[in-house]
Every structure is written in C-alpha cells, then in structure tokens.
OpenMM code with the backbone's topology and positions (N, CA, C; nanometers):
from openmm import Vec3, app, unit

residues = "UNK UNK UNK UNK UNK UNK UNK UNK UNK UNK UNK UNK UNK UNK UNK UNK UNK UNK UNK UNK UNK UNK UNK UNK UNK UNK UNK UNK UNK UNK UNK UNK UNK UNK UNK UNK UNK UNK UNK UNK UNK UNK UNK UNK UNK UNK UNK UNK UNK UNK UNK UNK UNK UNK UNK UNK UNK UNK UNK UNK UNK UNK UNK UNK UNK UNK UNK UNK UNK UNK UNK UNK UNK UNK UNK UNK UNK UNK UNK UNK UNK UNK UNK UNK UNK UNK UNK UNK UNK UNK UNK UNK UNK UNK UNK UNK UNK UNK UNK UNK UNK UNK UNK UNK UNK UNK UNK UNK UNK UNK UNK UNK UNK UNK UNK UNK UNK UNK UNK UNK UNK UNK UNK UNK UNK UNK UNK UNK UNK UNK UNK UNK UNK UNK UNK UNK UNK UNK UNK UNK UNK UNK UNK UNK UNK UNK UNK UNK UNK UNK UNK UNK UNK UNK UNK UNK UNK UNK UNK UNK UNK".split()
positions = [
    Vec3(0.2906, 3.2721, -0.9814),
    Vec3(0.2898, 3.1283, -0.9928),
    Vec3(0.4310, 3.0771, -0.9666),
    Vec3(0.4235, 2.9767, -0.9253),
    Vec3(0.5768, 2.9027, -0.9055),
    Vec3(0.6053, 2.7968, -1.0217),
    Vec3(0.7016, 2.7996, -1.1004),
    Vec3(0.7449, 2.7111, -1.1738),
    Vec3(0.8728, 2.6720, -1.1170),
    Vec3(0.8697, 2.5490, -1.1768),
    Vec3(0.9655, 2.4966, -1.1589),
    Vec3(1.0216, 2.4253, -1.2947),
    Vec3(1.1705, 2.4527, -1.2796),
    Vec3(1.2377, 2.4430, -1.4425),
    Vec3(1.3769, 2.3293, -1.3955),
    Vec3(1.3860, 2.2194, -1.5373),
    Vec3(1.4973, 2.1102, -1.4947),
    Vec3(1.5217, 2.1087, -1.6488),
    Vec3(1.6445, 2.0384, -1.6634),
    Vec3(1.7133, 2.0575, -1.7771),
    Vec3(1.8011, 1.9581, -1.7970),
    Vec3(1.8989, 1.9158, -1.9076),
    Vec3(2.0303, 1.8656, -1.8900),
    Vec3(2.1387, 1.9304, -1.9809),
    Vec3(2.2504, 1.9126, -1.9678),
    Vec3(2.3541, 1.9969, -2.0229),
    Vec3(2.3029, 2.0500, -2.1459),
    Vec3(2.2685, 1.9970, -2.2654),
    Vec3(2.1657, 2.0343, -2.3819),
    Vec3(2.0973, 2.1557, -2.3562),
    Vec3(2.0116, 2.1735, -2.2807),
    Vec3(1.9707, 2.2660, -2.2209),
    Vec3(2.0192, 2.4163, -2.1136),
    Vec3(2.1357, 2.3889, -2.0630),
    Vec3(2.1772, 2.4557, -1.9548),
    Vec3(2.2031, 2.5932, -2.0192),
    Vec3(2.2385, 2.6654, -2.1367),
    Vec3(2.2692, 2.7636, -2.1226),
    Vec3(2.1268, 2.8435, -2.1403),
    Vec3(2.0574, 2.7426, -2.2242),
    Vec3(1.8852, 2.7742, -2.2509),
    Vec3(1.8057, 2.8487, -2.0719),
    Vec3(1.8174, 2.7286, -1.9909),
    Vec3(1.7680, 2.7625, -1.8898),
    Vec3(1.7626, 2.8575, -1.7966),
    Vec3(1.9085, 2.8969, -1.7829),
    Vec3(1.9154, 3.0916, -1.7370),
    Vec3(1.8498, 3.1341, -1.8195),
    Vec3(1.8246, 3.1593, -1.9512),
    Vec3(1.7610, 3.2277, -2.0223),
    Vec3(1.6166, 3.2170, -1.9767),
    Vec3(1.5799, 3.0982, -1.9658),
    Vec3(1.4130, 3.0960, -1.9182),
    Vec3(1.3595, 3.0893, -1.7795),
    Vec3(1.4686, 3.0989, -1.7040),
    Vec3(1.4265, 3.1238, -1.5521),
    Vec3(1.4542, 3.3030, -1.5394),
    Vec3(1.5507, 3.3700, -1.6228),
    Vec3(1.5436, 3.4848, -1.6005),
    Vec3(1.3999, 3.5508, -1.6689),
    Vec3(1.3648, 3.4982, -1.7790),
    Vec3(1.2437, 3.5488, -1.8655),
    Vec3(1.0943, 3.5094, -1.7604),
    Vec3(1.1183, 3.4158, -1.6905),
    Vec3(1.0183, 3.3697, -1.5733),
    Vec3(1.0295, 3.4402, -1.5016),
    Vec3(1.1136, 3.4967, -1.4133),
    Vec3(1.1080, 3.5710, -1.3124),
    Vec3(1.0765, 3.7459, -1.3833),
    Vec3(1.1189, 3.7993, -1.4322),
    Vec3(1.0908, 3.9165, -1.4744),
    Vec3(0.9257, 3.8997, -1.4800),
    Vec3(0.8588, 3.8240, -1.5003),
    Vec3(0.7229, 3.7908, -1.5424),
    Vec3(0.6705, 3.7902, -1.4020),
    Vec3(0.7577, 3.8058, -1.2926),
    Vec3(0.6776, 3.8173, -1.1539),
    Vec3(0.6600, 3.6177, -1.1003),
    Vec3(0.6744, 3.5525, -1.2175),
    Vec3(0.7069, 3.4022, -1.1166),
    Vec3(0.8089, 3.3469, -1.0146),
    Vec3(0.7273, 3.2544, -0.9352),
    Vec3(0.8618, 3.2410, -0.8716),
    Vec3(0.9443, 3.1311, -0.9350),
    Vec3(1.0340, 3.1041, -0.9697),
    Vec3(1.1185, 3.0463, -1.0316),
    Vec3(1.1955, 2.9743, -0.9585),
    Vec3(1.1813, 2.8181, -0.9665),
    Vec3(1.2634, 2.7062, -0.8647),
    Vec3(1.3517, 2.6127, -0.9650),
    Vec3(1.4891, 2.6150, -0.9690),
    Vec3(1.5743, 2.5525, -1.0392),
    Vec3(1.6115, 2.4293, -1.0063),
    Vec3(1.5691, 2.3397, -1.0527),
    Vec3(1.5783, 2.1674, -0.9865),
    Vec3(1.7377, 2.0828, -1.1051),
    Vec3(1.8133, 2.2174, -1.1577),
    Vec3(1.9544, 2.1646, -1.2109),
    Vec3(1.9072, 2.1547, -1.3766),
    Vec3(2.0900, 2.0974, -1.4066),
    Vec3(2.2002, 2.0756, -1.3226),
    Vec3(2.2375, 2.2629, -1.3496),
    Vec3(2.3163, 2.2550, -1.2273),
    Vec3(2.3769, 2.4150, -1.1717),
    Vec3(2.5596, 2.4177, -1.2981),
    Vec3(2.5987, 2.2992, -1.3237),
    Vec3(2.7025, 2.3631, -1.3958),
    Vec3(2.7025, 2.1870, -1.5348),
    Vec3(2.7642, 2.2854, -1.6470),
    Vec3(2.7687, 2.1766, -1.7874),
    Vec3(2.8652, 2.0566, -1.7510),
    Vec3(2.8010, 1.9746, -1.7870),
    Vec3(2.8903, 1.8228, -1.7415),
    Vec3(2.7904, 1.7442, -1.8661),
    Vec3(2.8645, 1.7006, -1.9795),
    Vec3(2.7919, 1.6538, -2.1143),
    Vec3(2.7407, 1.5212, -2.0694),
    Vec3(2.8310, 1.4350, -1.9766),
    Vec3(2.7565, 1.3159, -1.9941),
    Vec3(2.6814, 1.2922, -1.8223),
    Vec3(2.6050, 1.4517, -1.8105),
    Vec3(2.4937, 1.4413, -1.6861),
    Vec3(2.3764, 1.3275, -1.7252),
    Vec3(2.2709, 1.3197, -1.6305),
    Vec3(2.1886, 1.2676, -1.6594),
    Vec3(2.0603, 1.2987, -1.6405),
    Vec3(1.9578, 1.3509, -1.7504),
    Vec3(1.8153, 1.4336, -1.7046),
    Vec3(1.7422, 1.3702, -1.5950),
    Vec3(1.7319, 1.2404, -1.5946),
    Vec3(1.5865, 1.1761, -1.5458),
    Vec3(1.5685, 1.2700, -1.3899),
    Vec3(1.6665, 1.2729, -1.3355),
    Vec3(1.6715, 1.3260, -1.1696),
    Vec3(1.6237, 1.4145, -1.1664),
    Vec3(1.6762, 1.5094, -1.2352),
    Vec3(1.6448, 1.6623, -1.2249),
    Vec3(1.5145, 1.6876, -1.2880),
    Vec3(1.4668, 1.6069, -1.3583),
    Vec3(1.2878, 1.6740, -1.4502),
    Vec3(1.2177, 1.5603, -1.3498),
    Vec3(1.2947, 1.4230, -1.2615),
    Vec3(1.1754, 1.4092, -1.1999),
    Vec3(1.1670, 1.4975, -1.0720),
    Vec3(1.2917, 1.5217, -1.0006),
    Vec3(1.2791, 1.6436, -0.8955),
    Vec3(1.1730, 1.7426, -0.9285),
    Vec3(1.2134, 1.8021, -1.0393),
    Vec3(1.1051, 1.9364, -1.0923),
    Vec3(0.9713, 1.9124, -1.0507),
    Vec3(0.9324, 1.7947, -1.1461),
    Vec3(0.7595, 1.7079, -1.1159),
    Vec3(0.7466, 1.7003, -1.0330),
    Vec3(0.8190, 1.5961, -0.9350),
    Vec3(0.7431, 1.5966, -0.7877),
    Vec3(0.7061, 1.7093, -0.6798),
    Vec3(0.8162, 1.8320, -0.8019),
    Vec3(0.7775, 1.9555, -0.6561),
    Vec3(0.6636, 1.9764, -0.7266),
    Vec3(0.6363, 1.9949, -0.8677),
    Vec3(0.4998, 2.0770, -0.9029),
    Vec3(0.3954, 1.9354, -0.8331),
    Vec3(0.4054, 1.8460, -0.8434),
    Vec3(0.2926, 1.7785, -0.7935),
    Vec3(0.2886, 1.7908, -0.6794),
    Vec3(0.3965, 1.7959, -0.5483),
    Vec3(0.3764, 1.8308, -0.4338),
    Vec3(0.2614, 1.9661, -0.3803),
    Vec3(0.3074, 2.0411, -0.5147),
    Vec3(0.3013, 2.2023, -0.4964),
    Vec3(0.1397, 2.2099, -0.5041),
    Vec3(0.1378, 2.1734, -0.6419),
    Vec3(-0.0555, 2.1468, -0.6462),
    Vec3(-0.1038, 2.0736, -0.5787),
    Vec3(-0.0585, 1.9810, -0.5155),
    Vec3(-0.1694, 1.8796, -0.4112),
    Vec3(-0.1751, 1.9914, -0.2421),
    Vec3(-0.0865, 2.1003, -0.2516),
    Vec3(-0.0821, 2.1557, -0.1365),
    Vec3(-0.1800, 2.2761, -0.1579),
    Vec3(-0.2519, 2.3428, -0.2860),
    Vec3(-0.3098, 2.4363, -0.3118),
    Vec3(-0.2384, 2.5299, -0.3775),
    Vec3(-0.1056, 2.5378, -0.3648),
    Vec3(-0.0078, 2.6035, -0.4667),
    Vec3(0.0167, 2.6095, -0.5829),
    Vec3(-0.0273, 2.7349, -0.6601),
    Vec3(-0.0482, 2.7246, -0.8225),
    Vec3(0.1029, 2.7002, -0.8563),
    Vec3(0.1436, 2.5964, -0.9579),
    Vec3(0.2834, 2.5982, -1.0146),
    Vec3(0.2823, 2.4948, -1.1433),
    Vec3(0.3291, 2.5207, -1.1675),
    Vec3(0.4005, 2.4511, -1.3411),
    Vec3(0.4928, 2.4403, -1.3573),
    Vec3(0.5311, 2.3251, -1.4405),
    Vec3(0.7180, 2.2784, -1.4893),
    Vec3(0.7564, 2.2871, -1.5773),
    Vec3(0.8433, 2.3251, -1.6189),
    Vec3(0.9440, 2.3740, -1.7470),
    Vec3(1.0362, 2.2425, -1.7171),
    Vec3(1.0343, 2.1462, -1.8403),
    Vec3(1.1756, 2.0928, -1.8389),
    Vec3(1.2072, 2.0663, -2.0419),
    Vec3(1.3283, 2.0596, -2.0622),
    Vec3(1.3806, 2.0499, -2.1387),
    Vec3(1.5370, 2.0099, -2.1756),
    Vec3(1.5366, 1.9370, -2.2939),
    Vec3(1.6760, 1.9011, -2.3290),
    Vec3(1.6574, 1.9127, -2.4523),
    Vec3(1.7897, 1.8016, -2.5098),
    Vec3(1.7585, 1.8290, -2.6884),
    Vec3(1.6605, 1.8360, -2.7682),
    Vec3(1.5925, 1.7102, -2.7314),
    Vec3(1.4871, 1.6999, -2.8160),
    Vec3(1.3211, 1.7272, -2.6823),
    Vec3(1.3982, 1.6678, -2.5507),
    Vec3(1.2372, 1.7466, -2.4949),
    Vec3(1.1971, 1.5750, -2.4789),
    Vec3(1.1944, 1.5037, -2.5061),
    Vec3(1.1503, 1.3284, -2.5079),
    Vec3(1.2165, 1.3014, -2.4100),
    Vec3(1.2855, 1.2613, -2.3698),
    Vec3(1.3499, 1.2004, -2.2504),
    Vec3(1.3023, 1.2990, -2.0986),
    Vec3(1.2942, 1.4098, -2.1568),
    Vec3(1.2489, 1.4772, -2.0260),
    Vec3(1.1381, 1.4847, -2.0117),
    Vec3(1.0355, 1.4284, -2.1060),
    Vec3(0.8774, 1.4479, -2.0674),
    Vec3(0.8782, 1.2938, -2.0171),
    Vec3(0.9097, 1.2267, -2.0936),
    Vec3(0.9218, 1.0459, -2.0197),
    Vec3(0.9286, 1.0632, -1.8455),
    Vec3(1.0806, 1.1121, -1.8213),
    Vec3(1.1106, 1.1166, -1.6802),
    Vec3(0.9831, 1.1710, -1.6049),
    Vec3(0.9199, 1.3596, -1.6371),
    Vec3(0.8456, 1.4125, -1.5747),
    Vec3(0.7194, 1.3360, -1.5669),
    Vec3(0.6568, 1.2351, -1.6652),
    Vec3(0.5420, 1.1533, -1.6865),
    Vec3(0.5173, 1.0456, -1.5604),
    Vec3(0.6514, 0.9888, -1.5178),
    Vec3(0.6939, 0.8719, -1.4409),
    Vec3(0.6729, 0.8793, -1.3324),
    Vec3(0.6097, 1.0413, -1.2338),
    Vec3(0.5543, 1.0940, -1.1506),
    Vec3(0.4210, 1.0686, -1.1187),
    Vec3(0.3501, 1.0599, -0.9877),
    Vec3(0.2083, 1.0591, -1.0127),
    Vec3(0.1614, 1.1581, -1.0518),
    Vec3(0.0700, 1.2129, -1.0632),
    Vec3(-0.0318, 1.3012, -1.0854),
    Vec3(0.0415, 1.4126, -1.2278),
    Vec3(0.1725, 1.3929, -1.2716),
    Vec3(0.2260, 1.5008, -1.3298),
    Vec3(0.1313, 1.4449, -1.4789),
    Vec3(0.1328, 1.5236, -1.5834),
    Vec3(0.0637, 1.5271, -1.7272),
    Vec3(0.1469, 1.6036, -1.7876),
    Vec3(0.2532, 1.5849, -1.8411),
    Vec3(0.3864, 1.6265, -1.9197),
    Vec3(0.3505, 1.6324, -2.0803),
    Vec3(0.3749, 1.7138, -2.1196),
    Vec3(0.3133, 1.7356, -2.2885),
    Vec3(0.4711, 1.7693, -2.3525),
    Vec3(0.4884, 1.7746, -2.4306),
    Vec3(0.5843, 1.8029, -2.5068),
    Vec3(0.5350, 1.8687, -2.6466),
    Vec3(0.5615, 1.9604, -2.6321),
    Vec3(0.5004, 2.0772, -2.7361),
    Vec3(0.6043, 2.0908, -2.8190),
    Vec3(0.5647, 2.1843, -2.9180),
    Vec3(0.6354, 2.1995, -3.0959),
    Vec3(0.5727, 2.3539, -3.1219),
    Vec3(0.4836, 2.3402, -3.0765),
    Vec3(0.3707, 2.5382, -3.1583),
    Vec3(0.2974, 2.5746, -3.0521),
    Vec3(0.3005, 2.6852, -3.0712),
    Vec3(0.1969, 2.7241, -2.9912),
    Vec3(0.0729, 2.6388, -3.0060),
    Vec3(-0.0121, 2.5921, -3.0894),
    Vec3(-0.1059, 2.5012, -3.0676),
    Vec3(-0.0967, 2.4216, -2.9531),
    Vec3(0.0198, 2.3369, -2.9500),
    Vec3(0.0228, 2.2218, -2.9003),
    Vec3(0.0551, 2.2795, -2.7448),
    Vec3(0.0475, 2.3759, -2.7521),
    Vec3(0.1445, 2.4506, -2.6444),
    Vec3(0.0220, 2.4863, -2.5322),
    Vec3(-0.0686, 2.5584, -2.6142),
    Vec3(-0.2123, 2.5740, -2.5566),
    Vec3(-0.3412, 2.4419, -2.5010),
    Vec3(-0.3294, 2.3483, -2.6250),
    Vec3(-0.4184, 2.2469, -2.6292),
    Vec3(-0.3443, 2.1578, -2.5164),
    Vec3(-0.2468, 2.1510, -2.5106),
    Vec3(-0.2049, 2.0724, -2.3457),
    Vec3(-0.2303, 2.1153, -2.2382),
    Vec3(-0.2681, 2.2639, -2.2116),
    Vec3(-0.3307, 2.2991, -2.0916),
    Vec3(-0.5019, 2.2807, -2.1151),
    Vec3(-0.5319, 2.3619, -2.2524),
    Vec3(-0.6963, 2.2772, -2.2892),
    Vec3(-0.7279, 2.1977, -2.2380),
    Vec3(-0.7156, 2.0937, -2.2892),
    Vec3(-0.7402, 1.9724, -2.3230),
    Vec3(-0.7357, 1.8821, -2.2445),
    Vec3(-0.5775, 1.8929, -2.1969),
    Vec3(-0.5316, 1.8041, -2.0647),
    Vec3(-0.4958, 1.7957, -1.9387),
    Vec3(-0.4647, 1.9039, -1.9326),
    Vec3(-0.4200, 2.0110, -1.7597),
    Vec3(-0.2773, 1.9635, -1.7670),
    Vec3(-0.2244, 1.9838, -1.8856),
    Vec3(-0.0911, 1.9615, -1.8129),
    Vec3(-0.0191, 2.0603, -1.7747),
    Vec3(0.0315, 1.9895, -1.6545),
    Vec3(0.1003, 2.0209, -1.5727),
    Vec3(0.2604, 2.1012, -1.5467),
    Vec3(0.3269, 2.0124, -1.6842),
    Vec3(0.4263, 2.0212, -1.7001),
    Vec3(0.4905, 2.0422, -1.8559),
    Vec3(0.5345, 2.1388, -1.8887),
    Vec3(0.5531, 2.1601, -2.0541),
    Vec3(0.6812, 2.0821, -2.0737),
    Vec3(0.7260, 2.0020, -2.1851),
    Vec3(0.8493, 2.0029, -2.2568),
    Vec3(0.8700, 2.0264, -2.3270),
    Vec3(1.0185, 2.0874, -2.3797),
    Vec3(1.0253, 2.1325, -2.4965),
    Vec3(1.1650, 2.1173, -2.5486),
    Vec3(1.1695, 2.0370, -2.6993),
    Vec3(1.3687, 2.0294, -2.7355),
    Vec3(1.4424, 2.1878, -2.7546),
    Vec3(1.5078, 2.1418, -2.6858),
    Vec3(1.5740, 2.3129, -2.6896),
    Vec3(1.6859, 2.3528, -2.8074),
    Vec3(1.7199, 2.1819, -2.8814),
    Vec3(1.7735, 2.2220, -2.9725),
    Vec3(1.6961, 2.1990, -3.1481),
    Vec3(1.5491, 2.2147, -3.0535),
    Vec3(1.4731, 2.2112, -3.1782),
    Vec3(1.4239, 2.3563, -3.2044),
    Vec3(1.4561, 2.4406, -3.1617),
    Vec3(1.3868, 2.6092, -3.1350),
    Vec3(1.4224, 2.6920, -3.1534),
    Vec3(1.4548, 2.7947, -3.1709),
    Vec3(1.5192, 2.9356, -3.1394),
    Vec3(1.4921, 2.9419, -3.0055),
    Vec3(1.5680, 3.0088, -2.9026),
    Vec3(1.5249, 3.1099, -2.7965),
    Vec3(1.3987, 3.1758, -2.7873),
    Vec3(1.4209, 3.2838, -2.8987),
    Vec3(1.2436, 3.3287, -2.8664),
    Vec3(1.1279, 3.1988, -2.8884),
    Vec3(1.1281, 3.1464, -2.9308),
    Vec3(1.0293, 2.9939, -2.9939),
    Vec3(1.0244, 2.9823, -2.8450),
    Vec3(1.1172, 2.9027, -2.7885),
    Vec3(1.1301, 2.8512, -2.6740),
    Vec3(1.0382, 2.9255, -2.5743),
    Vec3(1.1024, 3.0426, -2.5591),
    Vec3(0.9883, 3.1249, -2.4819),
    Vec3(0.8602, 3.1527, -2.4852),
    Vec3(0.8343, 3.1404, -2.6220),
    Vec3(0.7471, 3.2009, -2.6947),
    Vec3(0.5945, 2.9991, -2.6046),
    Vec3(0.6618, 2.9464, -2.6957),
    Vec3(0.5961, 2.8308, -2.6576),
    Vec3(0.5501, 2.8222, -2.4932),
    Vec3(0.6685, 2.8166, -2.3780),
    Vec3(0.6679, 2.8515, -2.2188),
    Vec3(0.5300, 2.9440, -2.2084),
    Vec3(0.5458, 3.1048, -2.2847),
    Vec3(0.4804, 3.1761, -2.2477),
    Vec3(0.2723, 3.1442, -2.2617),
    Vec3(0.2701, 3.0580, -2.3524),
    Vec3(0.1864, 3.0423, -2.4142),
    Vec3(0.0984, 2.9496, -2.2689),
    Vec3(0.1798, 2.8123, -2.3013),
    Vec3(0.1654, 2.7342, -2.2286),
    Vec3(0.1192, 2.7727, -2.0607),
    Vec3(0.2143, 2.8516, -2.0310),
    Vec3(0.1946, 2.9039, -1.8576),
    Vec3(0.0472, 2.9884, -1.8546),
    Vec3(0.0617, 3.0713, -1.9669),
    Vec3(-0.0706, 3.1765, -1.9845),
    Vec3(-0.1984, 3.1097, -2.0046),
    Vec3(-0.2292, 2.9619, -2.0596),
    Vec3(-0.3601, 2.8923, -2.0883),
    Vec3(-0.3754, 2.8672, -1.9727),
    Vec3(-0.5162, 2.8463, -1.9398),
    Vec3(-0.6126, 2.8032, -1.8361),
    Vec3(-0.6730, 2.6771, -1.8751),
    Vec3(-0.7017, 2.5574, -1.7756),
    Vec3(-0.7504, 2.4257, -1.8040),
    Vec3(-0.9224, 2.5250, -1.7444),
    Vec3(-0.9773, 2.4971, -1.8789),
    Vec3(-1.1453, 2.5300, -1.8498),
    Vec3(-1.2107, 2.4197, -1.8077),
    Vec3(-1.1712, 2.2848, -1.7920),
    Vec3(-1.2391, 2.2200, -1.7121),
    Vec3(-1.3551, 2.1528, -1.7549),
    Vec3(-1.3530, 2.1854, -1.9266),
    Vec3(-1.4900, 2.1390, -1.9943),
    Vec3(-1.4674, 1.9521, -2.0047),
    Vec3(-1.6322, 1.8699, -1.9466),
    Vec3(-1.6499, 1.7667, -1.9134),
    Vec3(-1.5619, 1.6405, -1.9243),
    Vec3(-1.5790, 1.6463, -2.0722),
    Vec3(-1.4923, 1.5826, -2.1437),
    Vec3(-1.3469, 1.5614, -2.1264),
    Vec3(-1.2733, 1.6999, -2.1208),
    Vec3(-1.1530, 1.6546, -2.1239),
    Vec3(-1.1377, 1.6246, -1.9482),
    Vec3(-1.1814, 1.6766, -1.8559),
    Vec3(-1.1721, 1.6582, -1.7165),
    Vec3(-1.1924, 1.4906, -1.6944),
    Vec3(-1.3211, 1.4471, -1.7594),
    Vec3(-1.3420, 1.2554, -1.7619),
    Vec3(-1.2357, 1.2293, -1.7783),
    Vec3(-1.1395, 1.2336, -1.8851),
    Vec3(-1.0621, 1.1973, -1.9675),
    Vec3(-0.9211, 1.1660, -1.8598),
    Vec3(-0.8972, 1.3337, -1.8097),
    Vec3(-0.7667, 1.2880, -1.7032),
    Vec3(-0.8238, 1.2632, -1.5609),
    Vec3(-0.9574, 1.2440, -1.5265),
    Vec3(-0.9834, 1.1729, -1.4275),
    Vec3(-0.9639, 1.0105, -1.4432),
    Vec3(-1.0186, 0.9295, -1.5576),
    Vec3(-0.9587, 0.8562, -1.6191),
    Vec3(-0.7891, 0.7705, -1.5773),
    Vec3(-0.6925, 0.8845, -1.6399),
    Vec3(-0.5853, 0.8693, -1.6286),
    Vec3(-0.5142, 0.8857, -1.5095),
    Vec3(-0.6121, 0.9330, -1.4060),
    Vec3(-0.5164, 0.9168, -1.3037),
    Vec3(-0.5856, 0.7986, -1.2020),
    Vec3(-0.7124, 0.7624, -1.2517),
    Vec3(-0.7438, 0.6591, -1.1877),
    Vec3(-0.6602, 0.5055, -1.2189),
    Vec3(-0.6615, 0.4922, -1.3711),
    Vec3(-0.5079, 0.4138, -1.4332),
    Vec3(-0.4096, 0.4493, -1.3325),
    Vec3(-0.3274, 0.5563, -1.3338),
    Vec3(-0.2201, 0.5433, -1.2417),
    Vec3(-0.2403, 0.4914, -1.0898),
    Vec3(-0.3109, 0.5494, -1.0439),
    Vec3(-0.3450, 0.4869, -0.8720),
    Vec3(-0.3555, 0.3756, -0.8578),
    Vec3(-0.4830, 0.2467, -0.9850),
    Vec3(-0.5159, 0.1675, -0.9764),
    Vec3(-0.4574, 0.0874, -1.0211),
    Vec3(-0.4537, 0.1310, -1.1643),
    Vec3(-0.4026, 0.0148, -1.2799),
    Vec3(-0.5420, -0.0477, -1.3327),
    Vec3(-0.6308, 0.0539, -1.3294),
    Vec3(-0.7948, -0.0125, -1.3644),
    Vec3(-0.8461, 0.1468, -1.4038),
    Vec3(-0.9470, 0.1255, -1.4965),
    Vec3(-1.0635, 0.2188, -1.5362),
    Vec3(-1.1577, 0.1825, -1.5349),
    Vec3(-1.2629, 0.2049, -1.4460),
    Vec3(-1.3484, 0.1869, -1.4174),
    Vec3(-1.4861, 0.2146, -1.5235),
    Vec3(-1.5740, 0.0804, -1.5843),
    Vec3(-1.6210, 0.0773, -1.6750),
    Vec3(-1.5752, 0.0921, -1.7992),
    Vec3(-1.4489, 0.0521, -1.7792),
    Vec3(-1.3556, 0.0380, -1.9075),
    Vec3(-1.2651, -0.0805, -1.9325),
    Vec3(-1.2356, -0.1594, -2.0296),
    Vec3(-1.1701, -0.2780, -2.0000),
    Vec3(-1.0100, -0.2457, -2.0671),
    Vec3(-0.9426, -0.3013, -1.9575),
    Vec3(-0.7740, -0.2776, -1.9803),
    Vec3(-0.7312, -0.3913, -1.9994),
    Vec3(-0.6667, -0.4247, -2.0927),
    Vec3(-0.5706, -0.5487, -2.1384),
    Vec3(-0.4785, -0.5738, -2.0687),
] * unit.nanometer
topology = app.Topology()
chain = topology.addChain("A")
for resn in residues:
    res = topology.addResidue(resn, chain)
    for name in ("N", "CA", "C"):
        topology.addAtom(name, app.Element.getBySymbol(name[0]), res)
C-alpha cells in the first residue's frame, strides 16, 4: 500500500520513526514534509499535499492511506478534511482507530503526537492501516451522503439549513 505521511515540526522527529516502521512493513512510504525542524513551520500545506495525493491515488485505483500528525493531531485533520473526497479521523485508541476505517472509510488517520508514546503512535497507525472498510449499507449511505454535501452542497432527500 502507499501511504502517505505529513507532519509539522511537533511531529518531525516522530515521523522518521513512522515512515521507517511503514516501510519495513513492505509500504510504500511518500513523505509530503517538512524535511528539516523550523518551530514556527506551518502544517496546513504539507497534510493538505499528503490528502490530495491519497485522494489522487484512490481515484486512480491505487490502494493508499495518510498518516498526518502534529501536537495534538486537530489542525492536521482540519487541513486533511479541506480536501475533496479525503475522510480524516483523528483517533485516541485503537477503537477509534479501527471504527474510522469501519464505519467511515477513512481515508486518512490523525494522530497528536504529543499526546502518545511512540509505540501508541504506531500502535494506533498499525491498527488503522490493517482495518478494512466492509462496506456494510449503512455506513456506505452515510459517506455517500457526505460526499454528495461536498460536490453539491445538497443531500438529496434531506433538508440542509
């Protein structure tokens, strides 16, 4: 699978750590930054770079997923969200870690990196990359739904304020 991983200084020493733990795993591993610590960088670029490749990647037939993270993991799921088609979760447990690919197909994990240990961190990634979206009715309506909102700005048989 190809992931793709974005970060901001908060994150940067984290991220070698999880692109090397990705690749040993046989993924291919695409680094969308930043390449060196600069405290007052700025995430939005780099986690929306990340997104648009995984959304590029899946609209081309290419299995891939996004890793992004900073302190808390919020600012970088915002940015990755701001994408079309991306579904950015921001996880805490393995639960939440699983039930976002369940549930929602997302696309893209976040996670605060200075909310975790290392292994956590991984531990959560690993979880997340390893679930399968089963595709059951419900939750599929649900982000068919949501991406008809995004395209349109309408749900069809549904009333939007």
């Amino acid at each position: 699978m190809r992931i793709h991983v974005a970060t901001d200084h908060a994150g940067l020493e984290l991220s070698a750590t999880v692109r090397a733990h990705l690749a040993a795993q046989g993924h291919e591993v695409v680094d969308h930054g930043p390449v060196e610590y600069d405290a007052l960088d700025d995430y939005p670029s780099f986690c929306i770079n990340a997104a648009r490749a995984v959304a590029r990647d899946q609209a081309a037939g290419v299995e891939a997923l996004g890793v992004v993270f900073g302190g808390s993991g919020n600012g970088e799921q915002i940015a990755a969200n701001k994408v079309q088609g991306i579904r950015a979760a921001l996880v805490w447990s393995e639960a939440t870690a699983s039930l976002a690919r369940e549930h929602n197909d997302a696309n893209v994990i976040a996670v605060g990196a200075r909310q975790h240990p290392v292994d956590e961190v991984l531990r959560l990634i690993d979880v997340f990359v390893a679930t399968q979206f089963p595709g059951e009715e419900r939750h599929a309506r649900r982000i068919a739904q949501l991406a008809e909102y995004e395209s349109t700005g309408a749900i069809a048989g549904h009333e939007i304020h």
